[in-house]
N, C-alpha and C positions, 0 to 999 in steps of 0.2 A: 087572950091577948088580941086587940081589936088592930087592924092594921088601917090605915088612911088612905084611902086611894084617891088621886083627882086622874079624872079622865080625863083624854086630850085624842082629838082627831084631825092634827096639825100637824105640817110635815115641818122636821129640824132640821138641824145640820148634822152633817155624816156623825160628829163624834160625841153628843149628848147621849148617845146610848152609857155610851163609855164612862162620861163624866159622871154619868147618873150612878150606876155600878161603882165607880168611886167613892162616893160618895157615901157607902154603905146602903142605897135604897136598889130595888128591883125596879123593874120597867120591863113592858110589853112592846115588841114594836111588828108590825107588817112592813113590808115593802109594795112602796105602790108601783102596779102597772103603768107604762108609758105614758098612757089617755088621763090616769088619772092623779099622775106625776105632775103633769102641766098643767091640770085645773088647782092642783094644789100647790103649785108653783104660784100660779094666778092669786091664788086665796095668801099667799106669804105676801104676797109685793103688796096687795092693799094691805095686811096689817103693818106691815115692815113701813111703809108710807103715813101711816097714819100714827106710827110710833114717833115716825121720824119729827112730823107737823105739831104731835105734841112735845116733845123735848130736845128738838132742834140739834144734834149735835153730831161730830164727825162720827162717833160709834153706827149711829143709826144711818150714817148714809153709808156707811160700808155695808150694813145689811141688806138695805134696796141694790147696791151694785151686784152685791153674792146674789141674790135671787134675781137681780138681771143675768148674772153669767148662767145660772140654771135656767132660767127660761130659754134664751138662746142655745142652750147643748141640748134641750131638749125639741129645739125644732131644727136640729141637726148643724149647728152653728159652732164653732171655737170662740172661748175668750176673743181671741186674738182678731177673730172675724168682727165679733162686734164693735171693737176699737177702731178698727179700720175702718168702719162702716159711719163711726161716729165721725173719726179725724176727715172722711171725705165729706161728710154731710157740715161739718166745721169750717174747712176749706171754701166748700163751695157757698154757705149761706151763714156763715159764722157762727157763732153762738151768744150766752144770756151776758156777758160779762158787762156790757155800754147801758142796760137796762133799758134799752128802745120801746118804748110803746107806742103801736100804730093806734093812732088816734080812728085816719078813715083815708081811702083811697077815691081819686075826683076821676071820671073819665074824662079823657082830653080829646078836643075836638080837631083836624088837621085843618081843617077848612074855618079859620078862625077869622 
């Protein structure tokens, strides 16, 4: 009996082990170290990004924001920190909603 394996050296979310195991297949997993939890935190959000840029839709940006809330817990941050961090950075310089493009900035002279 020959069994199929594909390898993967990608971190998931908590409960694909689970689902996997459901599923009736096996799966191997590690748990990564902190240092290298965040590089592969790093390595999800480009691909979660580049999912996204190819099939444009709400599913795939909920992925980029889950591997934003991991990034952030993983540099000692809360969900809830980062929102806050957004809503002030919103506040203060607004956000993409108007589609503003700065074409180019003139200096100005006082002595005109």
């Amino acid at each position: 009996m020959s069994q199929d394996k594909k390898v993967y050296k990608k971190l998931v979310r908590d409960k694909i082990p689970e689902i996997i195991k459901s599923s009736g297949k096996t799966c191997e997993i590690i748990i990564a170290h902190e240092k290298e939890k965040y590089s592969l935190l790093e390595d999800k959000l480009n691909e979660e990004v580049n999912e996204y840029l190819e099939d444009k839709n709400l599913e795939e940006l909920a992925d980029v924001m889950e591997v934003l809330f991991g990034l952030a817990e993983a540099l000692g941050y809360s969900e809830d920190d980062l929102l806050k961090a957004r809503n002030k950075k919103l506040n203060e310089r607004g956000g993409f909603k108007d589609g503003i493009v700065l074409k180019s900035v003139f200096e100005t002279s006082q002595y005109r």
